[in-house]
N, C-alpha and C positions, 0 to 999 in steps of 0.2 A: 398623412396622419389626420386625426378627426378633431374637430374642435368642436366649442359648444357656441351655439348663434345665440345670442339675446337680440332684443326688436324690444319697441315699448307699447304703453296703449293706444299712442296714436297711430298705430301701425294701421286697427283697424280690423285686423285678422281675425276668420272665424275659429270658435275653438275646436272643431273639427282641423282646420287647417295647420293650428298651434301643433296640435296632440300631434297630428299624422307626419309633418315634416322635422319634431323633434326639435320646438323654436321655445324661446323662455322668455317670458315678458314681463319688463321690470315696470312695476306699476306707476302711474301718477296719479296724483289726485286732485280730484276736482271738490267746488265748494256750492253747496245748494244753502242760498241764508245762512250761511258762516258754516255749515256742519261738512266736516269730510267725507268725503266718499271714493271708491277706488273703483274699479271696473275691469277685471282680468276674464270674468267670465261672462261676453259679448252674448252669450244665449240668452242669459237672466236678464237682457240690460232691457227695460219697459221705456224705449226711443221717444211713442206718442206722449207718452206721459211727461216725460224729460220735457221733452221740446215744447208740449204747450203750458206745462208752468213757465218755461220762460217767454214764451207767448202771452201769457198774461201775467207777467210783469214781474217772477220771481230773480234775483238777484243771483245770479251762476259767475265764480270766477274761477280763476287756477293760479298756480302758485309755482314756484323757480322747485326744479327740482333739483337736492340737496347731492354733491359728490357723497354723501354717505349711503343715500338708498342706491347707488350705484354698487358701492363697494361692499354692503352687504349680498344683493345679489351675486356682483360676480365672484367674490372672494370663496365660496362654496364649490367651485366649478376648477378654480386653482388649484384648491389646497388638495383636491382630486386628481391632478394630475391634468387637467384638459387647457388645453390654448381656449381663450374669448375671442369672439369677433361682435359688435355691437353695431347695429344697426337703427342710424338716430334719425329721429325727426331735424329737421331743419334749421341749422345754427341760426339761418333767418329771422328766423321768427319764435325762437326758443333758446333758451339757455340750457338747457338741457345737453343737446351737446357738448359745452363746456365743460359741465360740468362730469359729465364721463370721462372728459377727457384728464380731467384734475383728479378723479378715481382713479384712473389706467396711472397717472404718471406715479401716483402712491402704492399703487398693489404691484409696478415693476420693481419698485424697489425692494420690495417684502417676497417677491418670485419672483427671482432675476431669470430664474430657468422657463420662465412660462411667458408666452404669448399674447399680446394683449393689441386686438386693431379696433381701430374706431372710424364707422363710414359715413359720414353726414350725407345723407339724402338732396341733401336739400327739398325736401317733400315731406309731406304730412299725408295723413292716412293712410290711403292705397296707392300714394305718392311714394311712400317710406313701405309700406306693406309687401307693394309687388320686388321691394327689392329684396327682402328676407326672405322670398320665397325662392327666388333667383339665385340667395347664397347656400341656402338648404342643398338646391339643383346640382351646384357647384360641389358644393360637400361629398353629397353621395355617388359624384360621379369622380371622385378621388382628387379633388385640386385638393391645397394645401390650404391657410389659412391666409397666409402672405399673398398667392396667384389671386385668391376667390376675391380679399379686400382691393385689391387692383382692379379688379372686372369689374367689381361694382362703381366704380369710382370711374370707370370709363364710361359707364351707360349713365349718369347721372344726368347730361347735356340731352340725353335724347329722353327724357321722361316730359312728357306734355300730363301737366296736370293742369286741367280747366277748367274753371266753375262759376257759379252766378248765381246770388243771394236776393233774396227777398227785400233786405233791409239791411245797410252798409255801418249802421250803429253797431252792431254785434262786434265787426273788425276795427272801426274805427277805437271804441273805447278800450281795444284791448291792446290798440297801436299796432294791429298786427298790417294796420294795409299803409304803402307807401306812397302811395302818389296819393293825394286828398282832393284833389280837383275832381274826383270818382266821385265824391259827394254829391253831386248831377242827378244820381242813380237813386237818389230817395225820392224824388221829386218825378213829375209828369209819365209816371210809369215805361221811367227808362230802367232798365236792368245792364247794369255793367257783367262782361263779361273778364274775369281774372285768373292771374295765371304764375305759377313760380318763376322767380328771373335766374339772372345767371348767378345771384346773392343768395337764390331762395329764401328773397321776402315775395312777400302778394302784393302786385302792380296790376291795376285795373289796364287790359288794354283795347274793349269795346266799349260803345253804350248802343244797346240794344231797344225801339222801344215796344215793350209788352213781354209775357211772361214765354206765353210759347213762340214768337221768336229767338227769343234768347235760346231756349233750349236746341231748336233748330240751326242754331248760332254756331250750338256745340257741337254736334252730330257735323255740321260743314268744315269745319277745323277738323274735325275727327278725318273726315274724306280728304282735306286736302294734306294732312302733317303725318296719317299713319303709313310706317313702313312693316310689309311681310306681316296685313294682320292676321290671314291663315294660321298665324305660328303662336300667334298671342294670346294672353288671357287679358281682357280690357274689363275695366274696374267701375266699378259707378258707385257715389254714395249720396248718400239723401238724409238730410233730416226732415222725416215726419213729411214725404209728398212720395208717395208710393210711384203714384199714378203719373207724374212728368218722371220718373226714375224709368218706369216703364216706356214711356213714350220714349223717351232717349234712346235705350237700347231696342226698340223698333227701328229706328233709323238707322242706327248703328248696323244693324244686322243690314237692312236695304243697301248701304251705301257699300260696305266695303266690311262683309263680315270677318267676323274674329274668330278664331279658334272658342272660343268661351268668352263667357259674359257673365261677372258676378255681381252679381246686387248687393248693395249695404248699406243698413243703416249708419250713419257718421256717431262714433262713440263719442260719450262724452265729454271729455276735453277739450280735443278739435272742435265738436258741435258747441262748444262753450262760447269759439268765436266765431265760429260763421253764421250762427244762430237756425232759427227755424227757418225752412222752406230751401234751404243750400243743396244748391244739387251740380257736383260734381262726376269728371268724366277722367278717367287718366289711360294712360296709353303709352308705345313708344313710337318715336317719330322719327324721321328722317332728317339728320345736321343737326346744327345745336337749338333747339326749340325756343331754348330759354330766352335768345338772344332777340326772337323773331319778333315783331309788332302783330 
């Protein structure tokens, strides 16, 4: 039987990608100088501009998302007769989860008859992205809604999500990073290298020193953690540095090519805390990633 996938904005997803694999995404929002703003359609979203107001000093935050914009979304997909399967960003490092899940346990009791799963990523962006696209896969190739939230929950352990920031203020002030000793990395043009844990918080676990080492950093993790990349699509996302995103996926392809290689700019939510110059790498890997140093 078919169900309907929801994923959110920090999936990350092009809308080409939304449209074609028939995925739904419940919006967040972000705040530029107190004004709201939302961002479903990642074509329209003007990245440079985003990132260098907050480059020159505009005030971007984000906000708990409410078990009601949950339950509006899915409550439309029920009362239709379809099972939900939700695909979250990172209890880690967002309540977001939660709070779907505080949705799910109210809309079972309002549709005892309908279906309701919830998959913590533990990952952000193309962290949380490449999993929705995996459940779509799953979908159309006849699993159930029950089998498909299983499989995702088993490939959780091997998602290597890797990245390195310009400037650790961004994470810090938004409490999204865990280890604070990382603070190292704003100073003497060290670049910390960070990575989802087994919590799916961000724990710094390099310091790198200079910009295109780092990046080189990542592309050597990438050779040494990725399994069967022939078969993968490996992910990269960038706020506002085109040209190290590019560089990255040069090496990528030298070292141990992929099946595909997508490029993205980091949407605004996510880019709210990792700031400008953030350029991450994600992938799947071989054992449990999360657990590695």
């Amino acid at each position: 039987m078919s169900f309907t996938i929801f994923t959110d904005t920090s999936a990350n997803l092009q809308n080409t990608q939304v449209r074609e694999r028939g995925l739904k995404i419940v919006p967040f929002s972000y705040y530029v100088e107190g004004v709201e703003h939302t961002c479903v359609d990642t074509d329209s979203f003007d990245a440079y501009e985003y990132y260098r107001k907050i480059k020159a000093g505009a005030k971007v935050t984000t906000s708990q998302v409410t078990p009601q914009r949950f339950i509006e979304n899915f409550e439309p997909e029920l009362e239709a007769g379809n099972d939900v399967l939700f695909v979250s960003m990172s209890s880690g490092i967002s309540g977001s989860c939660s709070s779907a899940r505080i949705a799910a346990n109210q809309l079972r009791e309002d549709y005892p008859e309908r279906k309701i799963e919830i998959v913590d990523t533990m990952g952000a962006s193309l962290g949380e992205g490449l999993f929705a696209l995996i459940a779509a896969d799953c979908r159309d190739e006849g699993m159930g809604i029950e089998d498909t939230a299983a499989y995702l929950r088993s490939r959780v352990p091997n998602m290597c999500q890797i990245f390195t920031v310009d400037d650790l203020m961004h994470l810090r002030r938004g409490g999204r990073l865990s280890n604070l000793s990382a603070i190292v990395g704003t100073v003497l043009h060290i670049k910390p290298l960070l990575k989802g844990n087994e919590e799916g918080k961000i724990v710094a676990f390099a310091k790198i020193r200079g910009r295109k080492k780092s990046i080189e950093a990542l592309a050597e993790r990438y050779a040494n953690e990725v399994r069967e990349p022939e078969k993968q699509l490996v992910c990269i996302a960038h706020s506002a540095c085109k040209e190290d995103a590019e560089y990255l996926a040069e090496l990528v392809r030298k070292s141990k090519a992929p099946k595909d290689i997508l490029i993205v700019d980091y949407e605004p939510v996510t880019g709210a805390h990792v700031g400008p110059g953030a350029l991450a790498l994600f992938f799947f890997g071989s054992g449990d990633v999360r657990e590695q140093n």
